[in-house]
C-alpha beads as a LAMMPS data file, in Angstrom:
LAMMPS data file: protein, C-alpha beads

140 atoms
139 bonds

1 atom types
1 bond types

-500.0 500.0 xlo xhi
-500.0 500.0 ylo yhi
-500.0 500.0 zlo zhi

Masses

1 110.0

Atoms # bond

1 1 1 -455.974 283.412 -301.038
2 1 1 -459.306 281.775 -301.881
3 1 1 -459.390 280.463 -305.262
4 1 1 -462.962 280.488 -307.154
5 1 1 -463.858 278.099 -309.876
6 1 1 -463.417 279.797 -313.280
7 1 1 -467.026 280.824 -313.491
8 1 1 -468.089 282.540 -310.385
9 1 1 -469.832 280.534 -307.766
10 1 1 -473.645 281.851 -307.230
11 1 1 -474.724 281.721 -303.701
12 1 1 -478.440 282.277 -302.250
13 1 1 -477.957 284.026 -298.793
14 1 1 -481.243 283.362 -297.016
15 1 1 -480.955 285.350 -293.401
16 1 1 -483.578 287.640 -292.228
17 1 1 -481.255 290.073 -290.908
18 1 1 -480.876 292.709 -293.279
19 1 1 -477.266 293.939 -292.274
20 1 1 -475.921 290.197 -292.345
21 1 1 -477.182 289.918 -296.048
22 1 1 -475.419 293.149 -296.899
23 1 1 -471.973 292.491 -295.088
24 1 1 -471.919 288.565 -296.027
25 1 1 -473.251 289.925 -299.872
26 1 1 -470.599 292.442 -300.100
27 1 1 -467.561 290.060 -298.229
28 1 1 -468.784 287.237 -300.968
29 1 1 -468.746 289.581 -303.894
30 1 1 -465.340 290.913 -303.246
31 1 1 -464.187 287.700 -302.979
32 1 1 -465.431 286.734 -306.551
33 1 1 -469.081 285.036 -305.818
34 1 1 -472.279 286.102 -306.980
35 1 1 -474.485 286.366 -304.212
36 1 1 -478.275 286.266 -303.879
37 1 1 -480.242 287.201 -301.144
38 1 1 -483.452 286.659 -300.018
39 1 1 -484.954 287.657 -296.228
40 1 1 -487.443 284.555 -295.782
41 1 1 -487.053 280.930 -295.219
42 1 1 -491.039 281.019 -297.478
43 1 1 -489.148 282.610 -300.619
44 1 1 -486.307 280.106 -300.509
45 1 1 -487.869 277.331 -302.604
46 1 1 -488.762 279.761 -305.552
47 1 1 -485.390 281.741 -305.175
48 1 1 -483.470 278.441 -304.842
49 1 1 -485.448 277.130 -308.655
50 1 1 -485.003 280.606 -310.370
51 1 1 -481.951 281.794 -309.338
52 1 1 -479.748 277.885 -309.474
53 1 1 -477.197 279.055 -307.307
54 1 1 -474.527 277.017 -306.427
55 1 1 -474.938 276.815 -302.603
56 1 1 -477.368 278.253 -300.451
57 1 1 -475.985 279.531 -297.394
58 1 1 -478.896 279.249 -294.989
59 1 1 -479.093 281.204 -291.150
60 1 1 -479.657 279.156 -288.487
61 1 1 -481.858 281.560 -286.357
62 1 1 -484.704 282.424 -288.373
63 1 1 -488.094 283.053 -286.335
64 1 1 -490.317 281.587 -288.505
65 1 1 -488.400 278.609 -289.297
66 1 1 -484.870 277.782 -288.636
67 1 1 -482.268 276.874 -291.051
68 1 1 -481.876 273.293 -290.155
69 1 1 -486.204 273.053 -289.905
70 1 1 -486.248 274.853 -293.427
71 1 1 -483.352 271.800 -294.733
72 1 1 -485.017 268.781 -293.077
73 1 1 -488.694 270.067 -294.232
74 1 1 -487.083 271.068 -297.927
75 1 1 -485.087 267.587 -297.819
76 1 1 -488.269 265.669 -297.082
77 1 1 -490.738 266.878 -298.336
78 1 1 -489.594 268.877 -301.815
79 1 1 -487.016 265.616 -303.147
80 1 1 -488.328 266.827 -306.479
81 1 1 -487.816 270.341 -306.286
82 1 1 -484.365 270.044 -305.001
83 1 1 -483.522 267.850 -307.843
84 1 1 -484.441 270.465 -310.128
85 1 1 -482.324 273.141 -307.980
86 1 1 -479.136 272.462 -310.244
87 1 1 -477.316 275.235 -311.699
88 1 1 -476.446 275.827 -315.438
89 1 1 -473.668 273.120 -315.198
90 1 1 -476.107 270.790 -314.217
91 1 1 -474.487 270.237 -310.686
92 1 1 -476.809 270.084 -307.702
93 1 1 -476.830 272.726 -304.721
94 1 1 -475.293 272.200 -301.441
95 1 1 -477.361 273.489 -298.575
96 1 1 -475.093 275.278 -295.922
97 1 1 -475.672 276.140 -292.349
98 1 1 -474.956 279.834 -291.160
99 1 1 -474.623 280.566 -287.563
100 1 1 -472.965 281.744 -284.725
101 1 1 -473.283 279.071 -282.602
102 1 1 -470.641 276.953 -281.508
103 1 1 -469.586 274.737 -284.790
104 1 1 -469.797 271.427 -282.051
105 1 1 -473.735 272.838 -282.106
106 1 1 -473.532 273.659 -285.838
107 1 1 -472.446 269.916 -286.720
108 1 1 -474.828 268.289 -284.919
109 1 1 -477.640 270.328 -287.069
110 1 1 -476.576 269.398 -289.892
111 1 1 -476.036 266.425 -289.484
112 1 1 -479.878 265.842 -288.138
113 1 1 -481.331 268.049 -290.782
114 1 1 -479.107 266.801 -293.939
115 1 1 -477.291 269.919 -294.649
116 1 1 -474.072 269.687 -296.752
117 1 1 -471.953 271.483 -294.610
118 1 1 -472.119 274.444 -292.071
119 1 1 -469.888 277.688 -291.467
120 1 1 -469.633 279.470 -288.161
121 1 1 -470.213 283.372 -288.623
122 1 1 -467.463 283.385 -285.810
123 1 1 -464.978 282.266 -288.468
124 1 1 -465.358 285.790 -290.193
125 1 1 -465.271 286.529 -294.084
126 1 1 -462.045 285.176 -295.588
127 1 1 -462.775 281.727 -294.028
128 1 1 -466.312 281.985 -295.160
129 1 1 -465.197 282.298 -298.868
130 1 1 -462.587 280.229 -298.678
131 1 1 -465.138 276.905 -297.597
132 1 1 -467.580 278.321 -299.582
133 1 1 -465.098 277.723 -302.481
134 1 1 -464.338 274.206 -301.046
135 1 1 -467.754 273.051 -301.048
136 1 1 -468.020 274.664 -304.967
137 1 1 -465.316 272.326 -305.944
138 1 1 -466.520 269.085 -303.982
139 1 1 -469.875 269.282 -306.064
140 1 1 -468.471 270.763 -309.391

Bonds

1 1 1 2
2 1 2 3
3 1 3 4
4 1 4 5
5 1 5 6
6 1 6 7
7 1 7 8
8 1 8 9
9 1 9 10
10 1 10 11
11 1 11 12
12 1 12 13
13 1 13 14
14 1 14 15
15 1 15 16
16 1 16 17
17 1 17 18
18 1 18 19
19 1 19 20
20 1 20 21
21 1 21 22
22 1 22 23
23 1 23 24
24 1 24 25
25 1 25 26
26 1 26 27
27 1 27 28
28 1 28 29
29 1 29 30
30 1 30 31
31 1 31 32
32 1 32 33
33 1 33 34
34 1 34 35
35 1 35 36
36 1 36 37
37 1 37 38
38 1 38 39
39 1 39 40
40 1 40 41
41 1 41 42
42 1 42 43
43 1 43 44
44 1 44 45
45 1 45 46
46 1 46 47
47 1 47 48
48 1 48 49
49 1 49 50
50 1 50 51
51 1 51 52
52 1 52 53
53 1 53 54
54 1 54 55
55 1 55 56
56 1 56 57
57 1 57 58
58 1 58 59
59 1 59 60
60 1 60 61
61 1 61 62
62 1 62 63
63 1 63 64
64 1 64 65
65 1 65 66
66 1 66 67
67 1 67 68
68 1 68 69
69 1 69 70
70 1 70 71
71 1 71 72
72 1 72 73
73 1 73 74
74 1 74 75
75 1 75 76
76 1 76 77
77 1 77 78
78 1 78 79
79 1 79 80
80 1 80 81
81 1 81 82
82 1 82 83
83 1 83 84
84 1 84 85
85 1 85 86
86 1 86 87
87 1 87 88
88 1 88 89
89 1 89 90
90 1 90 91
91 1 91 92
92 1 92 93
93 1 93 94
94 1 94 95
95 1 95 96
96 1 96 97
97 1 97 98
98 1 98 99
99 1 99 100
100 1 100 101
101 1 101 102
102 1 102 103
103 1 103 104
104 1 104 105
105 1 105 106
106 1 106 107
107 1 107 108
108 1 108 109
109 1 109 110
110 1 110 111
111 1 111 112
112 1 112 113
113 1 113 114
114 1 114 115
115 1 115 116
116 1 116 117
117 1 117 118
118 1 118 119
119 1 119 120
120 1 120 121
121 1 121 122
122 1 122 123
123 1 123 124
124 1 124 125
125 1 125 126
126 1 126 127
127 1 127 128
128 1 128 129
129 1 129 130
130 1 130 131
131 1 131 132
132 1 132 133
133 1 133 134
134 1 134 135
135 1 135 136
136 1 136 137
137 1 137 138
138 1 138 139
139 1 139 140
């Protein structure tokens, strides 16, 4: 059973498939998170300042820009802006990975880009909440 902090995580979804956002938003949601979504890797710097989720859980395969481009260029070149990104708490928000790749694939990424962590879609939904709630507590 995955157990959620006392207040409910928030988590920006960014994934430009629609049907992802509504399975992962629903999965999340019945699992206790409040989930955020936006369709863009251009409306994640504004959605990650107004909305100061907890995690953003970012898709790999994006055609404009991919996750791990939209971390490295965020990490670089917005330091400010992602020290503003911290929720009510005050605690900072860890940038995820999404993908279906293989999770050897998946670490390398973020380990060249600076993401957090990563979670294979392959994993499916429980997992998914249940190291989303991991990460929660490592930065809570």
């Amino acid at each position: 059973m995955t157990r959620l902090p006392e207040k409910a995580a928030k988590v920006l979804l960014v994934d430009d498939n629609a049907i992802v956002r509504e399975v992962v938003r629903e999965a999340l949601g019945a699992a206790g998170f409040e989930v955020v979504t936006v369709s863009s890797p251009f409306a994640f710097s504004a959605a990650l300042l107004r909305e100061q989720p907890d995690v953003a859980l970012i898709d790999v395969s994006m055609p404009a820009l991919s996750g791990p481009e939209l971390v490295d260029f965020f990490r670089r070149h917005s330091a400010q802006r992602l020290s503003e990104a911290r929720n009510d708490a005050g605690e900072r928000c860890a940038l995820v990975l999404f993908s279906d790749s293989e999770e050897e694939e998946l670490a390398r990424w973020a380990s060249e880009c600076g993401a957090d962590a990563f979670v294979s879609k392959r994993r499916g939904y429980p997992f998914l909440a249940s190291r989303l709630s991991e990460i929660v507590d490592q930065i809570r």
